[in-house]
C-alpha positions in Angstrom: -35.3 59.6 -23.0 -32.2 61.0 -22.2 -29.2 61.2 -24.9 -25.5 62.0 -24.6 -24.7 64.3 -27.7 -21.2 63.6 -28.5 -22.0 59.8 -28.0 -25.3 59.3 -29.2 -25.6 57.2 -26.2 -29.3 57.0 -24.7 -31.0 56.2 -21.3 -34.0 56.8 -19.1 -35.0 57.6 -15.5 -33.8 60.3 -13.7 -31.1 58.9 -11.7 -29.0 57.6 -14.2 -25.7 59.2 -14.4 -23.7 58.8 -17.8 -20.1 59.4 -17.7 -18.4 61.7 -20.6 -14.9 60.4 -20.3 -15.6 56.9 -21.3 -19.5 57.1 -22.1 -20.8 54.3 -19.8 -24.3 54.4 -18.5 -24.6 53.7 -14.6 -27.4 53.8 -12.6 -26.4 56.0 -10.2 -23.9 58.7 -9.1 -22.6 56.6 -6.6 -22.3 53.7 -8.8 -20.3 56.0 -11.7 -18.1 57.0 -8.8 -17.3 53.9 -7.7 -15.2 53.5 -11.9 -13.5 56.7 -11.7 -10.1 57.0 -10.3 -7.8 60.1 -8.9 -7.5 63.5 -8.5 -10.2 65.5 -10.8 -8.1 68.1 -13.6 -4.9 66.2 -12.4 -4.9 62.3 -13.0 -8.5 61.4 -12.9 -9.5 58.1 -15.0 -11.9 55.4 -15.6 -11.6 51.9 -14.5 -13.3 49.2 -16.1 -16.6 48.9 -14.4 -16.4 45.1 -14.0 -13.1 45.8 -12.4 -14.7 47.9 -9.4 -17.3 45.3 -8.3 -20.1 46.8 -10.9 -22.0 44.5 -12.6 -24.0 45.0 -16.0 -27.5 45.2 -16.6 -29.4 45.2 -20.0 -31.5 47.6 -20.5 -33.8 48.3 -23.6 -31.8 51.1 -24.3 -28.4 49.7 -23.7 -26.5 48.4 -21.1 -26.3 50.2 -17.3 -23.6 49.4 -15.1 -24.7 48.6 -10.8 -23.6 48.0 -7.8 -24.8 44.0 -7.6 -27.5 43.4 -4.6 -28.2 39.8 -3.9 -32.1 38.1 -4.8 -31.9 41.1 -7.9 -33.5 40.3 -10.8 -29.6 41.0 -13.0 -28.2 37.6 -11.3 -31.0 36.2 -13.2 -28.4 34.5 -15.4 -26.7 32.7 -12.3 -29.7 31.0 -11.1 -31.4 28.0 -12.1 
């Protein structure tokens, strides 16, 4: 288990990436990239994660942000 110290945030697996501007959880680099906005040291932000196509995913630990794929198990909610 994997823990974010100024947080307290947790995770597994080792290619979650966990952002330390707005402590989301993502399940991927590419995925975290896909929130963050601008010019790194200059204007770089964080966008809601549901606001750059992302959906969320609960996890035992918490929740992890993805990029959505169709016949996943997180649209699991949409189907009857």
């Amino acid at each position: 288990m994997n823990s974010h110290g100024e947080c307290g945030k947790q995770w597994t697996g080792l290619r979650r990436a966990h952002c330390p501007a707005c402590h989301e959880t993502f399940n991927s680099d590419s995925a975290a990239e896909k929130h963050r906005r601008g010019t790194p040291g200059i204007d770089r932000r964080c966008l809601p994660p549901v606001e750059v196509g992302l959906v969320a995913v609960a996890q035992p630990w918490g929740t992890c942000w993805q990029t959505p794929g169709s016949g996943e198990p997180w649209f699991k909610n949409d189907q009857p």
